[in-house]
N, C-alpha and C positions, 0 to 999 in steps of 0.2 A: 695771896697770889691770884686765886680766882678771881677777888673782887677788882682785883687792879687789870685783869684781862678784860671780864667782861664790861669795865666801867670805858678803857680804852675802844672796846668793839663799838662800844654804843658810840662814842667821838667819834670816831670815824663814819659810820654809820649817818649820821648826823652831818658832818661836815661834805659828805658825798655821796646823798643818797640815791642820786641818778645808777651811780655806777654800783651800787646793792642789787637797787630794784635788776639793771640786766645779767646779774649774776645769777640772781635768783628766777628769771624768765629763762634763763639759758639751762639750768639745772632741768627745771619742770619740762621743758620741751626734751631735753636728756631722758627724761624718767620714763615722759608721755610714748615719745620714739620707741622705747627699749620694750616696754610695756606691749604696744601694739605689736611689735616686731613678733615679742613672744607670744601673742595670742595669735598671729595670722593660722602659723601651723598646725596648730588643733584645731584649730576652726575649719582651716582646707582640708585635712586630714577627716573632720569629722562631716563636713558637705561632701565629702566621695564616700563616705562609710556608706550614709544614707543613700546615694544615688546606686551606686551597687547593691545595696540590699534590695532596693524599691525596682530595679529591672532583674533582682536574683541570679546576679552575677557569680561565676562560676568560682570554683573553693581549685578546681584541678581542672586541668585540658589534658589527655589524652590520647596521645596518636601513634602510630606503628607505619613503619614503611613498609609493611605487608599487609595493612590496612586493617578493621577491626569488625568483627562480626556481635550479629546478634549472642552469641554466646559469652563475647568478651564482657558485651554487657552485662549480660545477666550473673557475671561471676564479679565484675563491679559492685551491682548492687547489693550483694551477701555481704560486702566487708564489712566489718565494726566502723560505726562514725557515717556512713556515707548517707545519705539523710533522701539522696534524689540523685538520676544519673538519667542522661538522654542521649544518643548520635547525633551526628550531624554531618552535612558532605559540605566541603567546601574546596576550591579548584582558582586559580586565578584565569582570566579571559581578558581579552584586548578588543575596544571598542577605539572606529574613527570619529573623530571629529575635530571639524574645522582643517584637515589635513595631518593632525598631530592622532601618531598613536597611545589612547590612555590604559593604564591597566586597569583592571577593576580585580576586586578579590569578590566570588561568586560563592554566596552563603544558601543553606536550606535556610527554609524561613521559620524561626520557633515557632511553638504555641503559644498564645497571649498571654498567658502566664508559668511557661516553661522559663526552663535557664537561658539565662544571657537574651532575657525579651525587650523586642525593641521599644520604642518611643515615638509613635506616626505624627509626625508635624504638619502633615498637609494631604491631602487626601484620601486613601483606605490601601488597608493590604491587598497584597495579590489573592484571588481567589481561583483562579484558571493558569493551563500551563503557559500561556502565551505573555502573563502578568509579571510586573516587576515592581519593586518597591528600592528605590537609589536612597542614598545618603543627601541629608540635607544640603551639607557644602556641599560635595559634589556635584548636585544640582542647582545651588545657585551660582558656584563657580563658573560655569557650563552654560550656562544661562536658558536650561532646560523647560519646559514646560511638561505639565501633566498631558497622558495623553500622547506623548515623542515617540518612538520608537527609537532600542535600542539594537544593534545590528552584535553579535559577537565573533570575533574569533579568534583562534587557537594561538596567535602571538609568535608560533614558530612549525616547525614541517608537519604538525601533526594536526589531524581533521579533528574542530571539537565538535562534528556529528559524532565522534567515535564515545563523547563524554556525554552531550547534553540529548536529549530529544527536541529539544527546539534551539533555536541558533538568535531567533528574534523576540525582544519582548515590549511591551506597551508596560511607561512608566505612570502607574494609578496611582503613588504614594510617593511621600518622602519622610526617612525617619533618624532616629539618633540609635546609637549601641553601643552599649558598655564597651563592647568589644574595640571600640575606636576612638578613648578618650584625649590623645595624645594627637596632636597635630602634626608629628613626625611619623610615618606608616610603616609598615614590615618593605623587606627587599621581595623582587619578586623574580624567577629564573625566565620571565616570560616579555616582549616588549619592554620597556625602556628603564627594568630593572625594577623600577620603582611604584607602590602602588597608591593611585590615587585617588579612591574612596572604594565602597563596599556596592554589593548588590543583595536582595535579597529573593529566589524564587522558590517556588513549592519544592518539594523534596523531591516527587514523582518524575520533576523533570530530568534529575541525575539519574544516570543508564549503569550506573557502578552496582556491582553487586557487593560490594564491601562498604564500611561506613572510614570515612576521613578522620572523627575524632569524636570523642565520647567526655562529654560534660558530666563534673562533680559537682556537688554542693552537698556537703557535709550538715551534721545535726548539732555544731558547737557552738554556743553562746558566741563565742570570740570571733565568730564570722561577722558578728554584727558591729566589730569597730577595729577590722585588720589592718588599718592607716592608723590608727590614734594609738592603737597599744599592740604595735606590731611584733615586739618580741613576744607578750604572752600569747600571739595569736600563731605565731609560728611553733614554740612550745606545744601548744595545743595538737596541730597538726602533724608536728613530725610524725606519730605513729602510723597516724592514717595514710600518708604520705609516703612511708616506708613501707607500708602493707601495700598500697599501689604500683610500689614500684617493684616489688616482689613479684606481684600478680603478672608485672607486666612480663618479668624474667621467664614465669611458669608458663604463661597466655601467648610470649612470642614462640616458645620451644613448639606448642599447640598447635600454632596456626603457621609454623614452617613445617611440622609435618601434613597438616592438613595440605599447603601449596604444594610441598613436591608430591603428596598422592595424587592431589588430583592434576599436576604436572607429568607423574609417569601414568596415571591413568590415561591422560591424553595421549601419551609418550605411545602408552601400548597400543591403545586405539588406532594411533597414525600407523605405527610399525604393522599392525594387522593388515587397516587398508594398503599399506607399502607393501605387505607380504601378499595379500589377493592380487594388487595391482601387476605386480611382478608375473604371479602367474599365471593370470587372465594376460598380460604383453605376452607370454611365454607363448601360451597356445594361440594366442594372435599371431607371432611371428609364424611360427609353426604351419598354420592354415595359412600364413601371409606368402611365406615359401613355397607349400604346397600347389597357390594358384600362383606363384611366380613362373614354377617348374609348369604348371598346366599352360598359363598363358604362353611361355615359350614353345610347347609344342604347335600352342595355337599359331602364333606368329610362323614359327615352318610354316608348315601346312598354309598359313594364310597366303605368305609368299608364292609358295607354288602355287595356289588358286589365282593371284596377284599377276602371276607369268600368265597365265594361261587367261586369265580375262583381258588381260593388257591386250592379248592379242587380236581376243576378238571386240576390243573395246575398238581397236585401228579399224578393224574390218568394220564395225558399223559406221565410226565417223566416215569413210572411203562412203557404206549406201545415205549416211545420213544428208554429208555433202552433195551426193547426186541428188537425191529426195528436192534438197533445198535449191538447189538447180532449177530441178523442172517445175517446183512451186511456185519459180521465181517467173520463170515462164508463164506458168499456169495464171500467175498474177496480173503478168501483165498483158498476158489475152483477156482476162478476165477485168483488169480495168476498162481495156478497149469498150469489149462488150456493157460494160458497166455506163463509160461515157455515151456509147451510143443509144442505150436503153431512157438515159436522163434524158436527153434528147426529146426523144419520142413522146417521154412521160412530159415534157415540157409541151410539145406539140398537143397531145391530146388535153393537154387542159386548154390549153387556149379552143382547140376546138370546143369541148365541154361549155365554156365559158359563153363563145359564140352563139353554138346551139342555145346555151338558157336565154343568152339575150333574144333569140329568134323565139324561143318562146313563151318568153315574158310579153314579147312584141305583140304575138300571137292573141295570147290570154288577155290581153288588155283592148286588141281588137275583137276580141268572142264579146267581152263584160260592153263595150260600148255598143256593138251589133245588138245584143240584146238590150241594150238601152234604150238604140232608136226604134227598134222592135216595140216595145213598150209601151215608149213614146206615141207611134204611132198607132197602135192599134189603138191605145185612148185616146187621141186626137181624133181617128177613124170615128169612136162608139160614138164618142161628145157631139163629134158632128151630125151621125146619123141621127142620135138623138136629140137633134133639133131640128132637124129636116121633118120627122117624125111626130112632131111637139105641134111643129107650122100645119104640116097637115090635119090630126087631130083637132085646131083650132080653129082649121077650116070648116073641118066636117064633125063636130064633136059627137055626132051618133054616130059615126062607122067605127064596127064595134073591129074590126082589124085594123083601124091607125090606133085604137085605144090599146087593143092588146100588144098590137107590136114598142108601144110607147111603154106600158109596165115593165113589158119585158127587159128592156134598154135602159131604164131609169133602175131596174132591180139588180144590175151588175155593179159588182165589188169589184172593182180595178183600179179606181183612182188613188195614186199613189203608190201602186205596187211595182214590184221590180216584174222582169219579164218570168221568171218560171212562177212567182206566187202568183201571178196572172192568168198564168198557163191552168196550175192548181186548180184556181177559183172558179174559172170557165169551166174545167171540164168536173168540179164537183158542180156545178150548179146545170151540166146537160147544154153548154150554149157550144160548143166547140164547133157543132157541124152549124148552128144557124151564123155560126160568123164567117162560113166558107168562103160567103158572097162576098164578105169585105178581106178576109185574109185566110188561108190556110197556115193555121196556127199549128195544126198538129204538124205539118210539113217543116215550121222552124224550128218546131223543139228539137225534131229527129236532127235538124241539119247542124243546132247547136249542141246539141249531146253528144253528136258523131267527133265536133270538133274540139268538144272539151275533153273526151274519152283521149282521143290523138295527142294531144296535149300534156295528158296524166301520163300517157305511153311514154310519151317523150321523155316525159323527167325522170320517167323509173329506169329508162334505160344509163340515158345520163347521169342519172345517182350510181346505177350497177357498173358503170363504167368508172364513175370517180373515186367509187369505193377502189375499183381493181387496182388504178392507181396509185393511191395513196399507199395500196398494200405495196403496190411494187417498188413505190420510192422507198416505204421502211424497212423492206427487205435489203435493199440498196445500201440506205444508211446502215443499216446494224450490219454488212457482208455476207448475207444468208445467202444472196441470191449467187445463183449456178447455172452459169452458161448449158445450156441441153446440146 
C-alpha cells in the first residue's frame, strides 16, 4: 500500500512539477508568516522591557485626592519589596498657539537618574525657574524652536498664578518619557479635553505644599521583563501592590485627619478674628453712636450759631456791598488820576529826552571848543616859534632870541588834546609866558565851568528819570495813591 502511494506521489509529481514546486513555496511562506507573526510579540514585548528599565520606569503611581505628603512617602519606603520611591507634582496648563488652545500636562522634572527619567534629544535640561524642557513631538508638531517662549495658563476660571511661580518659560530642551509611550494621551478637565504632549519644569516652580503622586519601583527580578512574562510579573507584585493599597486606606484616614485639623485650626482662627472683629465693630458702633449723639448736639447748637451768623453775615454783605461801591468810585477817581499822571510821566520824558539832546549838543560843542582851543594854541606856539627861529638866524648871538627859541622848541603839545596841554604847560612853568599869545588858564576855568554845568545837567536828568520810571511802576503794579 505504501509502495503504490508513494510510487503514484512521485507520477504526479513528475508529470506536474510546476504545480508541487507552488505548493510547496505557498507552505514555506505559510510557516515563514506564522513564524515571524509569533516572534514580533516578544520581541516588542522585550524592546519595552529594556526601554522602561533603562529610563527606570515606575513599578506603581500613586496619588490621593488630598494629595500626598512627605510622610506618605517615607511610610512607602518602609514597605517590603519597594526598592526606591520619589514625589512628584504634576497639573495640566493651556498654552496659545497659532490661535488654537493646546493642553499640556505640566511634570516636576526628575533627577537624571531618578524614576521615570527622561531621554534629552535636543538641547539640555532646564536649570533655572524660568526653563522648560517640551516633548519631542510636540515640538516638532508645533514647529517650535529652542529658545521659544512658552506663555501658560490656567485653561478655565482659575489663576494658574495661584499654582505655578512662573506663568512663562524658555524651551532649552526636547525629550522622550516613558511616561508618554502611546500616541493616544490621557483626557484632560482643562481646555479642549484632550492632552497634547508633556512639559517638563524644576519642582521649585510648583507653589503646592502637598505632592501630586509618589513613584514605585520595587526590588523584583520580574520588573525587568513585565511585557514578556506578565503574569509572573503580576504574581510577583500583587503583595507589594496590596500592601500599597492598604497603606493607602491607613495614609488616606491620616491625612483627612490631618486636613480637617488644620481646616478647623483655620476654622478656629477665622471664628477668633470673627469673634474680635465682632467686638472691636461693637465698641465702634458704640463710640460710633456716642459722636452720633455728640455731633447732633453739635449740629443744634451749630444751627443756632448758623441763625445768628446768617444774620450778621446779611449785615456785612449790606457794608461789604457799600465798601465795593465806594471802591468802585475810589477806582475810578483813581484811574482818572492814574491817566492823568501817565500823561505827565509821558511829557516828562520827552522833556528828559530833549534836555539830553541839548546836552549831548552842548558836550559835543565843549570837546570841539577845546579842540579848536588846541588847535590853535599849537598853530599860535609853531608859529611863534618860527618867527623866533627867523630872528635867531638873524642875530645868532642874541642870547634872548636864543633863549626864547629853547624855550618854544622845549614844549610838549604837539598832538595833544587841550587839557594834556593845559597839564603840560603848566607842569613845565610856561602858562603865564603864553599870556601874550592866549590866557590859557582863563579857558580851562571857562571849560571846566561848562563841563561841570553839564555833569549837573545829566544828574538832575538821571534823578528825574529815575523818579519816573519809579512812578510809572508804581502805576503798573496799582501801588500808587492819589494824596
Amino acid at each position: 500500500m505504501k509502495k503504490t502511494f508513494f510510487k503514484n506521489l512521485f507520477r504526479d509529481i513528475k508529470k506536474s512539477p510546476s504545480r508541487y514546486l507552488s505548493i510547496v513555496i505557498i507552505i514555506a511562506i505559510g510557516v515563514a508568516f506564522y513564524a515571524g507573526v509569533r516572534a514580533t510579540s516578544p520581541a516588542m514585548k522585550m524592546s519595552g522591557d529594556s526601554y522602561f528599565a533603562k529610563n527606570n520606569l515606575m513599578n506603581f503611581k500613586l496619588i490621593s485626592s488630598l494629595g500626598l505628603t512627605k510622610d506618605d512617602l517615607a511610610e512607602v519606603q518602609k514597605q517590603s519589596g519597594v526598592n526606591k520611591a520619589e514625589v512628584s507634582y504634576s497639573m495640566d496648563a493651556v498654552v496659545e498657539k497659532d490661535k488654537h488652545s493646546l493642553v499640556l500636562n505640566i511634570n516636576s522634572l526628575p533627577d537624571e537618574n531618578g524614576i521615570n527619567s527622561i531621554r534629552m534629544v535636543r538641547g539640555r535640561r532646564a536649570e533655572s525657574a524660568n526653563e522648560a524642557v517640551v516633548e519631542e513631538k510636540f515640538f516638532e508638531e508645533n514647529k517650535l524652536t529652542l529658545d521659544d517662549k512658552i506663555v501658560l495658563t490656567s485653561g478655565n476660571d482659575t489663576k494658574i498664578e495661584d499654582s505655578l511661580k512662573n506663568t512663562q518659560f524658555k524651551i532649552v530642551g526636547t525629550a522622550e518619557s516613558p511616561l508618554y509611550v502611546y500616541a493616544q494621551r490621557q483626557l484632560s478637565s482643562v481646555g479642549n479635553g484632550t492632552v497634547s504632549g508633556f512639559l517638563y519644569i524644576l519642582p521649585e516652580v510648583f507653589k503646592s505644599e502637598v505632592y501630586t503622586e509618589i513613584y514605585v519601583r520595587t526590588d523584583i527580578t520580574q520588573s525587568k521583563s513585565s511585557l514578556l512574562d506578565n503574569e509572573s510579573y503580576k504574581e510577583n507584585t500583587y503583595m507589594i501592590e496590596k500592601a500599597l493599597k492598604d497603606l493607602g486606606v491607613s495614609r488616606n484616614k491620616i491625612r483627612y485627619a490631618e486636613v480637617l485639623k488644620t481646616g478647623n485650626d483655620k476654622l478656629a482662627e477665622a471664628q477668633d478674628k470673627l469673634d474680635s472683629s465682632r467686638k472691636e465693630a461693637a465698641e465702634k458702633f458704640a463710640d460710633g453712636y456716642k459722636k452720633l449723639d455728640d455731633a447732633r448736639d453739635k449740629i443744634t447748637k451749630g444751627k443756632k450759631e448758623l441763625e445768628r451768623n446768617e444774620v450778621l453775615l446779611h449785615k456785612k454783605i449790606a457794608e461789604g456791598t457799600k465798601q465795593i461801591e465806594d471802591g468802585k468810585k475810589k477806582i475810578l477817581s483813581g484811574e482818572k488820576e492814574i491817566s492823568i499822571r501817565q500823561k505827565e510821566i509821558e511829557s516828562g520824558k520827552l522833556q528828559i529826552a530833549e534836555g539830553k539832546k541839548q546836552l549831548d549838543e552842548g558836550e559835543a560843542k565843549l570837546k570841539a571848543g577845546k579842540q579848536q582851543a588846541a588847535d590853535g594854541i599849537s598853530a599860535t606856539i609853531s608859529a611863534e616859534t618860527g618867527k623866533v627861529k627867523k630872528l635867531m638866524d638873524s642875530d645868532p648871538t642874541n642870547q634872548v632870541y636864543i633863549d626864547q627859541y629853547n624855550s618854544m622848541s622845549q614844549l610838549d603839545i604837539k598832538g595833544k588834546d587841550f587839557d594834556s596841554m593845559y597839564v603840560s604847560l603848566k607842569e613845565g612853568n610856561q602858562l603865564e609866558n603864553m599870556k601874550a599869545l592866549f590866557d590859557i588858564e582863563a579857558l580851562k576855568n571857562n571849560f571846566d565851568q561848562s563841563e561841570a554845568e553839564t555833569n549837573s545837567g545829566r544828574q538832575k536828568f538821571a534823578n528825574n528819570e529815575k523818579k519816573l520810571l519809579e512812578g510809572e511802576v508804581q502805576i503798573n503794579q496799582g501801588n500808587w495813591v492819589s494824596a
